[in-house]
N, C-alpha and C positions, 0 to 999 in steps of 0.2 A: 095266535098269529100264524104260525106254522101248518094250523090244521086249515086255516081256511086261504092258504096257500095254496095248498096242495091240493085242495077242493077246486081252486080257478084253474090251475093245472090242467085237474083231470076233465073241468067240464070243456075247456076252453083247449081240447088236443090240437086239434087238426090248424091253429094260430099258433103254437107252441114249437110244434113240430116244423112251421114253415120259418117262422122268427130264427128259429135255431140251426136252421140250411142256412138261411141268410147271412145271420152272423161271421156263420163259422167259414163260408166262402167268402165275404169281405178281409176274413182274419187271414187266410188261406192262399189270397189273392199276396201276400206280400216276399210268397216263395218267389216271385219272380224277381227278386233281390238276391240273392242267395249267392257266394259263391264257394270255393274254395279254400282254402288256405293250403299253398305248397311250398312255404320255408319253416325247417326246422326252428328256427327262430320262434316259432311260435309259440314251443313251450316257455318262451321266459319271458316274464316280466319288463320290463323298462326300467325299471330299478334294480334287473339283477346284478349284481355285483361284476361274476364270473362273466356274461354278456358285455359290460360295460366295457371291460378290460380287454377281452377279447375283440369289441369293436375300436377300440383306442390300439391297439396294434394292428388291424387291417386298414386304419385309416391313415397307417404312420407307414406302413408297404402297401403290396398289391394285395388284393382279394388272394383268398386260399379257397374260395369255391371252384371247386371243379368238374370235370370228368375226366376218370380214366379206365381206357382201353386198355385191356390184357390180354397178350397176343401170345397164344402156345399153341406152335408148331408140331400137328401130331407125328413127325419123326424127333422130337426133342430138339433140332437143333436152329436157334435163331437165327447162327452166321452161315445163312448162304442166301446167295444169289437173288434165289425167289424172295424167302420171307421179309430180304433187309429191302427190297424192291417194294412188296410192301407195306411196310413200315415205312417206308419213305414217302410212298403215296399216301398213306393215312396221315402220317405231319403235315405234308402240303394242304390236302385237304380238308385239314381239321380246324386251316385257319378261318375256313368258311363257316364253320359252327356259329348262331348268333351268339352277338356278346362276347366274343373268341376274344381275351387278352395277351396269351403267352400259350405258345404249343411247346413242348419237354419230349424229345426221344433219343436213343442212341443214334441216332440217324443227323440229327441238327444239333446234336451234342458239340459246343464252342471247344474242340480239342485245338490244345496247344503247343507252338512247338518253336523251337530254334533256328534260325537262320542265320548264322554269324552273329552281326549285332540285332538284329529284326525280330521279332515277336509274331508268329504267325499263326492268324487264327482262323479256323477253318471249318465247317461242317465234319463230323466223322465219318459218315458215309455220302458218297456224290457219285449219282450214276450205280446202281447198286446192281444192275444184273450185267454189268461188265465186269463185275470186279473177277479176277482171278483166287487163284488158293492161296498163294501167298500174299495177298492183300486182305485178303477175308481173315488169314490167320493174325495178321497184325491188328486189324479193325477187333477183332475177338481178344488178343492181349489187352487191349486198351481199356477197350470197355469191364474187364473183368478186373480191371486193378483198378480202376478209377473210382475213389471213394463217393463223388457228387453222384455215380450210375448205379453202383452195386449195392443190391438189395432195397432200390428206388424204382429205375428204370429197367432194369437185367438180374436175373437171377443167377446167384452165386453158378449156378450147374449150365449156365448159357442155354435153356429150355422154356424160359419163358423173358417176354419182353413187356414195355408199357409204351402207354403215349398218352401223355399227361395233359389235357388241357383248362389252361387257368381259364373262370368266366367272371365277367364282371354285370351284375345283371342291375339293370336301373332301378328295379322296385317299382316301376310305374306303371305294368301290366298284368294281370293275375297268371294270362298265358305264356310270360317270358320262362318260366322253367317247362313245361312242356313243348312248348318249342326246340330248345337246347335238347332234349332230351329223346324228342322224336327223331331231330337231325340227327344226332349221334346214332341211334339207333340203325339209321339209315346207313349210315359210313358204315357202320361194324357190317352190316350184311353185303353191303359192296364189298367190303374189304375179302368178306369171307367167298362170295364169289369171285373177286378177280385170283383168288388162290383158295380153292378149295381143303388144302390139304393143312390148313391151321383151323384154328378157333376163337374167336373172337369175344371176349365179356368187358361186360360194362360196370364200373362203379364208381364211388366218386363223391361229393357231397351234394351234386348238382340231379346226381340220380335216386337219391335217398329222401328228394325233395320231392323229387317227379312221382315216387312209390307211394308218398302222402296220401296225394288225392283220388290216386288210384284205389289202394287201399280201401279208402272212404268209399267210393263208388261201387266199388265191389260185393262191400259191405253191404249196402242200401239194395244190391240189385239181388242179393242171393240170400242175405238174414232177413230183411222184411216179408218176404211172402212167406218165408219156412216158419217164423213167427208167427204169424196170420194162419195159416195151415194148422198150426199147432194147439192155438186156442180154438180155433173152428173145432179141432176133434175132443179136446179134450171138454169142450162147453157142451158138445152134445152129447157126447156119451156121459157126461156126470148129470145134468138138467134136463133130460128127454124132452127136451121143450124147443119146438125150431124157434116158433115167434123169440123166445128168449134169448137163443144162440143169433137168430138176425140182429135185434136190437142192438145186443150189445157190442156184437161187430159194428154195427152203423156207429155207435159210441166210439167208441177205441180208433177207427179211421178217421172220422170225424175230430177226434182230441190231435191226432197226429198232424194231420192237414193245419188245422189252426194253429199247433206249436209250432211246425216248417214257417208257415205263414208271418206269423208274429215274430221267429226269430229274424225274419228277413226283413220287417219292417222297423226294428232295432236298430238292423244294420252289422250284428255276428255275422260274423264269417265260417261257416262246415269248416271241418276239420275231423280227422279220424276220432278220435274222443267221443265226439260231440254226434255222428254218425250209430252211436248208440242209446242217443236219446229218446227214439222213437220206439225203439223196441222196450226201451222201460216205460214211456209212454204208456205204450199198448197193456202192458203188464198190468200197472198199476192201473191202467182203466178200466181193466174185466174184474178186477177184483171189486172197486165199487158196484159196479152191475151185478155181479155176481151174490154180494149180500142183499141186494133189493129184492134180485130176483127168486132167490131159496123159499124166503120171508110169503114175497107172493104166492108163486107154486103153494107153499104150506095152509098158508087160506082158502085159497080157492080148491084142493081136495079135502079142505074140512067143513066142504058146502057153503062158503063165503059168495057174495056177489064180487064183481072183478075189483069196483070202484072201493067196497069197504078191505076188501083181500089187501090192494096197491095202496090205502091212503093208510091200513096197519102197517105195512112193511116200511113207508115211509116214516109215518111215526117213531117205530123202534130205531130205523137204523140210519134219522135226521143228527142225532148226536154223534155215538160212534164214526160215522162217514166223514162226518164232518172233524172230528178229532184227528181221524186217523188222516185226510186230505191235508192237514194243517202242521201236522208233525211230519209228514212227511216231506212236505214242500221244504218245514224251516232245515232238515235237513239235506236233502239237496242244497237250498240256500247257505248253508255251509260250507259251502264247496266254496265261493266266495273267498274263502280266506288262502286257498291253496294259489301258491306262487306260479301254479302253468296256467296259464289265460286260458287253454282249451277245456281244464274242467273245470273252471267258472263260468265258461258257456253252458259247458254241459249241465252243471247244476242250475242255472237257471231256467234253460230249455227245461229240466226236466220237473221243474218246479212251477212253471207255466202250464206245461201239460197236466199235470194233477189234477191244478184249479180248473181246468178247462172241464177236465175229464168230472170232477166233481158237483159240476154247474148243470153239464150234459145228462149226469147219471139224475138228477133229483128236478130234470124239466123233460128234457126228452125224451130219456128212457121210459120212464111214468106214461108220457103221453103217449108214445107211439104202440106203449103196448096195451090201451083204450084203444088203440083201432084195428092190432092187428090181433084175427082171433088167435085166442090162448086154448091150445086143448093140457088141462092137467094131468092127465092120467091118475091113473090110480095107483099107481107103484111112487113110494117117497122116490127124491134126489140119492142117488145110488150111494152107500154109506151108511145112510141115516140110522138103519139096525145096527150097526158096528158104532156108533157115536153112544148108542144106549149103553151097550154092555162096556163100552170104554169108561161113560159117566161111573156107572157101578166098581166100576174095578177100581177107579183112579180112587171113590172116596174106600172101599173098604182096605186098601192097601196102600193107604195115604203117607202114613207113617212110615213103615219099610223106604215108598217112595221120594221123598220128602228127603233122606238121609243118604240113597243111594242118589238121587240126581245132585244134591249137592258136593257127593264124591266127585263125580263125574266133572262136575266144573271148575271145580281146584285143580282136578287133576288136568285137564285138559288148558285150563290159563296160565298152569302153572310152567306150560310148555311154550311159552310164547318169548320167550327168553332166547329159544333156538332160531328166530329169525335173525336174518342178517341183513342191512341193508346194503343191497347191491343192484346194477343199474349198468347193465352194455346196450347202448343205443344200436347199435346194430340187430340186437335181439328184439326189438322190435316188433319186428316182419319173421314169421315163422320161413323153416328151412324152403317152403313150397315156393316163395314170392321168387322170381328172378334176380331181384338184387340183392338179396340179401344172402342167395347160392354163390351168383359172380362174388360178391364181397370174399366170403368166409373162401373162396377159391383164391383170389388175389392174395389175399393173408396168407396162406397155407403155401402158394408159389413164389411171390415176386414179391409186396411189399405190404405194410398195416397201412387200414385207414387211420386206426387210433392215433391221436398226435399232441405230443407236448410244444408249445412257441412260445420261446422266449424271445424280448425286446430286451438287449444288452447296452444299455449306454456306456461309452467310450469317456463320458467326463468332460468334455467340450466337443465344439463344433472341428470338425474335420481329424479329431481323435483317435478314428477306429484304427488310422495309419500306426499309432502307438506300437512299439513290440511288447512293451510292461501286460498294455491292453489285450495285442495280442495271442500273448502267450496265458492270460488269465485265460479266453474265450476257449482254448485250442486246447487248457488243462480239463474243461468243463465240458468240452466236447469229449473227450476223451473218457471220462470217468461216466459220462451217460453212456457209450457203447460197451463198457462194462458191466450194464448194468440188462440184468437176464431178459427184462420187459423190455428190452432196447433192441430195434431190428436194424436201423440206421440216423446219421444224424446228418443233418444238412448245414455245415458252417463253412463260412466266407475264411477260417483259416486255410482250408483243405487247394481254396482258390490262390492264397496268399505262397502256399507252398510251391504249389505247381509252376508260380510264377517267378517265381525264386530257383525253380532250377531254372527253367527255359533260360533264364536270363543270365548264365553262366553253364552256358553253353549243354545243357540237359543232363550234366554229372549230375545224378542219383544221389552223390554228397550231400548234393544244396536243397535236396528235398527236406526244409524244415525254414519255420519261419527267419523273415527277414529283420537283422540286429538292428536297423538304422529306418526313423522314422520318413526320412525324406524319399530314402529308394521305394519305400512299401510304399506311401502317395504318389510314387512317378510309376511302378509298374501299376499302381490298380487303376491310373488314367490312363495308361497306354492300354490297358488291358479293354477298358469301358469305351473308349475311341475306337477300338476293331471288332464291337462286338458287334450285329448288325441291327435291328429295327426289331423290338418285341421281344429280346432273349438280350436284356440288359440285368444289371443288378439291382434292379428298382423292389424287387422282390427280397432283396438279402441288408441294403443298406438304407437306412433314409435317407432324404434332400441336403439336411446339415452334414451330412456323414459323421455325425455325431453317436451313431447309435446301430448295431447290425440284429440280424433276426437269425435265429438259432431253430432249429425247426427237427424233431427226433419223434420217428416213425416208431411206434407200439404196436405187439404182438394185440391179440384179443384178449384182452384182463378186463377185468372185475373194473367196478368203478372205485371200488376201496381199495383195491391194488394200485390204480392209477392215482386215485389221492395220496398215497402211501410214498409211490415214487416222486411226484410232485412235491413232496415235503421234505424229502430225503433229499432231491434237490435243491431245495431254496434254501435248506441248512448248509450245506455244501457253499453255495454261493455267501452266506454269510460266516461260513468259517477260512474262506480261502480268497474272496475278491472284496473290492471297497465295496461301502456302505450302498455307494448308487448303482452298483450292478447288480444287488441283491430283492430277486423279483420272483413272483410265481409264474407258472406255465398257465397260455392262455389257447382257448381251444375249443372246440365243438364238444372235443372228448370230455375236458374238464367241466365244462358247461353242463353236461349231462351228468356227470359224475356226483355233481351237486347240487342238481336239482331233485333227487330224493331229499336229501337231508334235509331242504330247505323246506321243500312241502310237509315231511311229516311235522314236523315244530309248527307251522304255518297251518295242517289242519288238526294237530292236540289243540290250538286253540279254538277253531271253528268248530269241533266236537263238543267240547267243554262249554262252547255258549250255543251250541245248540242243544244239548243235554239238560243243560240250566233253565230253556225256555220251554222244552219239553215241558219239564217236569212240574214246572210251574204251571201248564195250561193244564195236563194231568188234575192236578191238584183243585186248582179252582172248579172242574167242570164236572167229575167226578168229585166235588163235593166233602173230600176226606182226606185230608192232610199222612192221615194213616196209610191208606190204600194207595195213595199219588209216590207218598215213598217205599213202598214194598213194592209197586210195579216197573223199580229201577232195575231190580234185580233180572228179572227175567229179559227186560229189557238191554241191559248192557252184557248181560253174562252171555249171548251169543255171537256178542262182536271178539269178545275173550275169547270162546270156545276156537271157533273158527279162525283166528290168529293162531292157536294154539296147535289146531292140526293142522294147519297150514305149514307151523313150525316143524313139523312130527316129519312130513311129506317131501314139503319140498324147501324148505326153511332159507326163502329168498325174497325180499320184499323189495320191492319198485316204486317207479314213480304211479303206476298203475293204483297200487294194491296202500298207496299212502294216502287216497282219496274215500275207500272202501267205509270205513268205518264213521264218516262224516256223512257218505252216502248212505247207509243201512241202517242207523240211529234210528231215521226217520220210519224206513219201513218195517225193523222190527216191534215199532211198537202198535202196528196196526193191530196184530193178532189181538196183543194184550188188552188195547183199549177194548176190540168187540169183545174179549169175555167179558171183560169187569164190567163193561155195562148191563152186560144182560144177567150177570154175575150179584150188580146189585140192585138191579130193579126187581130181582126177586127178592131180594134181603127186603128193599123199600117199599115195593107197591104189594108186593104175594105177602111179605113176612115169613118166608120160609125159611129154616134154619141154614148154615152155610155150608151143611154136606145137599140137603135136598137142593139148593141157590148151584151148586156145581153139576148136578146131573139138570139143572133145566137151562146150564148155561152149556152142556153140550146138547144135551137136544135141541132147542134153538141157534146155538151160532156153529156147534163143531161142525157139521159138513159146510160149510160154506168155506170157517178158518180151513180146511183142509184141502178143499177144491180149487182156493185162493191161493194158496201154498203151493200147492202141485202147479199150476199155472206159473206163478211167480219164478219159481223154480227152474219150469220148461224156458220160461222167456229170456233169464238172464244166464240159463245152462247157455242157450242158443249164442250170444256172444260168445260161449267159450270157443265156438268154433270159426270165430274169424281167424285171419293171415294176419291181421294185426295184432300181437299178443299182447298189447297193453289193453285194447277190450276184452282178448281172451281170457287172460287172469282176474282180470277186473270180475266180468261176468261170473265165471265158476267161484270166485271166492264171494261173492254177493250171496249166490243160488246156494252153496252151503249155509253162510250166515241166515238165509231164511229160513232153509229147510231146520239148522240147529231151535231157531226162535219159536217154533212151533213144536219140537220138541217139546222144549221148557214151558210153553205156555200151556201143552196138556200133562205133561208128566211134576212139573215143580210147582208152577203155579198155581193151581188147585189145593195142594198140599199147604204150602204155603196158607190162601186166605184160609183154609180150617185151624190154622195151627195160630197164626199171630194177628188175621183179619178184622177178628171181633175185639173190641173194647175192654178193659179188664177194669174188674173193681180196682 
């Protein structure tokens, strides 16, 4: 069936070759679908828990999406003239931002004060290059004692400032965060022109959003060609064959196009993750090519004609390709199981391209190289002599080998214990990207992104006025600014104080909460009656005023740090307040924190059922229940290895490097299937014993396994050097896990079928 497939193939090129442009530009045609995804959101589920929670407390206040401006004055000092001038322009005009909900500065900061019996609330700064010294100095007192500004809005040393704007964005356009994020950008370089002598940076969660799809784009515009480049040299210089290096470029662009295509007619959404599906794509496509093509070359300089040369290569390497295209898909397909929606894309895109690439390499590869001439040369696939003397070596030092590579992977798995799960969303984006420089600058000067939000219910409607209530909120706010990962905390008691002195005439005494329920209800509505239009407390209180929002600023910590304090708090809260104030902290930060943990549980299962169906199709296809279980080992012993000196290195694992081992299942058992087949077609069809069966299973497939290797290698090295370091790590821990799997498939695995391969009385 197979051979006289491949017979209508070859006679019937020049339809083959057109059928399959056709296809692949219909497929191709559904990139004009395509968009981006630019909300963090993207990594979680609908069902994630920590998301859930988090969105039932923004829905119970205002959005916490933002941007902020961080404004340092290169003479150090905020309180003069110029800089609060503007700052005050930047508040004004930052109401212009689209989607602008609430603008936050020392500038429209609601300062409060006494009048006899009158309550008077005011801007902090008005008219800011009139001010004089001594009004600059008191505007400077205020702001530096004022716990709602300090270490938020103003830094403890008065050298750096903010200006916070809340967004609330519809969801109903792809371009609503790049919009926000263009304007802004636009205000910081006015801001920095209309006064040269500050510095303006931007971050925010509104700009961490905007970085997304940049990221991605970046990515496609400077990894895809260096990837393309990469195989171009390295297919020519190992196959001296052009016709073969065109081919299977037409392949590989050809698979890409079709998977862009098909993801768009799906209707996935790009996203950074998923931005590296083409270059594994591309990967995995030359490697198919690349076994057909060795196979051909080797016939046609052993005086073969083209047509019996290309219908052997297909013969031999119709099983193998075919194994190794289907083990690889189901793990990608794996990926499925992981809790970030974005590498469930990713593993399907990249499980669509395989099969594309698989269909490509055994019709049009075949046919186009029927038309285009083949010169072979006389010199083997550069290798080939070194595959010899490596067969020789591997069987006469089988034993030595056999006992020293099994050191090697105990010892190296045995290291895998050193990882740690941890996970700063901010890390991200390497030091180079602009937001994530502005960021790690804001943290280091003025305030954290990192943030714990807690939702405090009061116990009934209009409750919060409580002092019992209040004085729980205002003990728990307190014990979080004790707390070393604590840079500030934002509570509605600090409001309740302040207004408790004004309103006893600004004695310093009455700064602490108020004893009597009804006074705290009449100042916090006198207070909300002078506040003006957009800098209310709809951010701090809900509708029933049943419930207020507690909100505490984090240093840059670890996500196990940040779980750590999270739980330290929510014991807290159930050792010292009632049952119904007793809650977790809800947050972008938290969110992130736990979406490691969630995914690796999420893909040990995806692993484990795609391991399971591996080894099943192994088993059946190769024919030997024996051989389908001894080919686990090599197969799983390099996802161990490489955990292991990963542990050794850098011993940090992510939401990246939690997807790895679901992803590379699949492609480390490519290597293994092409030996054991050729491995035991000499056993079956030659009858040669299973030292001679290993030196004709490197003469046949070792230079291709190697050439494939090296490629596979170069493709997903090339990730490591995105700005995005969740493909970065991803990429280099993949490109080791192969390069270890090819280790083991020539140094253990050879040993191995000599030593337990054959059948025993």
């Amino acid at each position: 069936m197979s051979q006289a497939y491949f017979s209508w193939i070859l006679r019937q090129r020049w339809l083959v070759v057109a059928l399959s442009v056709l296809l692949i530009a219909l497929a191709a045609s559904g990139a004009r679908f395509l968009g981006f995804s630019n909300d963090y959101r993207m990594f979680f589920s609908e069902e994630n828990p920590q998301l859930l929670a988090f969105e039932a407390l923004q829905n119970t206040y205002t959005k916490t999406d933002n941007v902020l401006f961080v404004i340092s004055p290169k003479d150090g000092d905020v309180f003069t003239p110029e800089v609060l001038a503007t700052v005050e322009w930047l508040t004004r005009e930052s109401w212009q931002i689209p989607y602008s909900l609430r603008v936050d500065s020392i500038t429209n900061y609601q300062h409060t004060e006494a009048e006899e019996d009158d309550l008077l609330v005011a801007d902090l700064v008005e008219e800011a290059e009139s001010l004089d010294a001594q009004q600059l100095q008191r505007i400077r007192q205020i702001a530096l004692n004022e716990p709602l500004l300090l270490d938020r809005l103003v830094s403890p040393d008065g050298r750096h400032t903010g200006v916070n704007v809340t967004v609330q964005l519809p969801g109903k356009k792809l371009d609503e965060v790049p919009e926000v994020a263009a304007f802004a950008r636009q205000l910081a370089q006015q801001a920095m022109q209309r006064n040269p002598d500050l510095d303006v940076r931007l971050t925010g969660l509104v700009m961490m959003n905007a970085a997304f799809p940049e990221m991605a784009q970046q990515d496609m515009q400077t990894l895809y060609p260096l990837m393309l480049l990469i195989i171009l040299v390295a297919m020519a210089f190992m196959l001296r064959s052009i016709s073969g290096v065109l081919a299977s470029m037409l392949v590989l662009v050809m698979a890409v196009f079709a998977t862009l295509g098909l993801t768009g007619w799906i209707g996935m959404e790009m996203s950074p993750p998923t931005t590296s599906a083409p270059v594994m794509v591309m990967t995995l496509a030359v490697a198919d090519c690349i076994h057909i093509i060795v196979l051909f070359l080797q016939g046609l300089r052993k005086g073969e004609r083209k047509e019996a040369a290309m219908l052997e290569s297909l013969r031999l390497n119709l099983g193998p390709v075919f194994l190794t295209s289907i083990t690889t898909a189901i793990g990608f397909l794996s990926l499925n199981f992981s809790d970030a929606p974005p590498f469930r894309d990713l593993g399907n895109m990249a499980a669509m391209g395989v099969m594309v690439a698989f269909v490509l390499s055994l019709s049009f590869l075949p046919a186009l190289l029927m038309i285009l001439p083949v010169r072979p040369g006389t010199r083997p696939t550069r290798g080939q002599g070194v595959m010899e003397w490596l067969g020789d070596f591997v069987v006469r030092r089988r034993t030595p080998l056999f006992w020293g590579m099994a050191a090697i992977m105990v010892l190296l798995v045995s290291q895998l214990p050193r990882n740690q799960l941890n996970d700063e969303f901010i890390k991200y984006f390497s030091e180079d990207v602009p937001f994530r420089a502005d960021t790690d600058y804001a943290v280091e000067h003025l305030t954290g992104i990192y943030l714990l939000e807690y939702s405090l219910p009061a116990g009934g409607e209009g409750m919060i006025a409580d002092p019992q209530y209040l004085r729980q909120v205002e003990a728990f706010a307190q014990w979080l600014r004790q707390q070393p990962e604590v840079l500030h905390v934002n509570s509605i008691t600090d409001i309740m104080k302040r207004l408790n002195k004004n309103m006893h005439g600004d004695d310093p005494a009455w700064y602490k909460l108020p004893d009597n329920r009804e006074l705290a209800a009449q100042y916090l509505l006198l207070y909300e009656f002078s506040l003006p239009f957009g800098l209310d407390l709809n951010n701090q209180i809900n509708v029933k005023k049943s419930a207020t929002r507690l909100v505490a600023s984090l240093k840059s910590i670890s996500s196990e740090e940040l779980l750590a304090l999270d739980e330290k708090a929510y014991q807290w809260l159930v050792d010292n307040t009632p049952q119904y104030m007793q809650t977790h902290g809800a947050s972008p930060s938290v969110m992130f924190a736990n979406i490691g943990h969630r995914n690796i549980r999420a893909m040990l299962q995806g692993t484990t059922v795609a391991l399971v169906l591996i080894s099943l199709i192994l088993m059946v296809s190769l024919r030997s229940v024996r051989i389908g279980l001894l080919s686990l080992i090599p197969n799983l012993a390099p996802i161990g290895m490489a955990f292991g000196l990963w542990g050794m290195f850098v011993g940090q694992v992510g939401l990246a490097l939690s997807v790895v081992s679901g992803m590379t299942i699949g492609i480390v058992v490519d290597d293994t299937v092409h030996f054991l087949s050729k491995y035991l077609r000499a056993r079956r069809e030659q009858g040669l014993s299973s030292e001679q069966a290993v030196r004709y299973a490197f003469h046949t497939v070792g230079t291709a396994l190697w050439v494939t290797t090296l490629v596979l290698m170069l493709g997903f090295g090339v990730l490591a050097l995105s700005d995005f370091e969740l493909n970065a790590s991803m990429g280099l821990l993949t490109a080791i896990t192969i390069g270890l799997a090819l280790f083991a498939d020539f140094f253990f695995l050879p040993p191995l079928l000599m030593k337990f391969g054959d059948k025993k009385k």
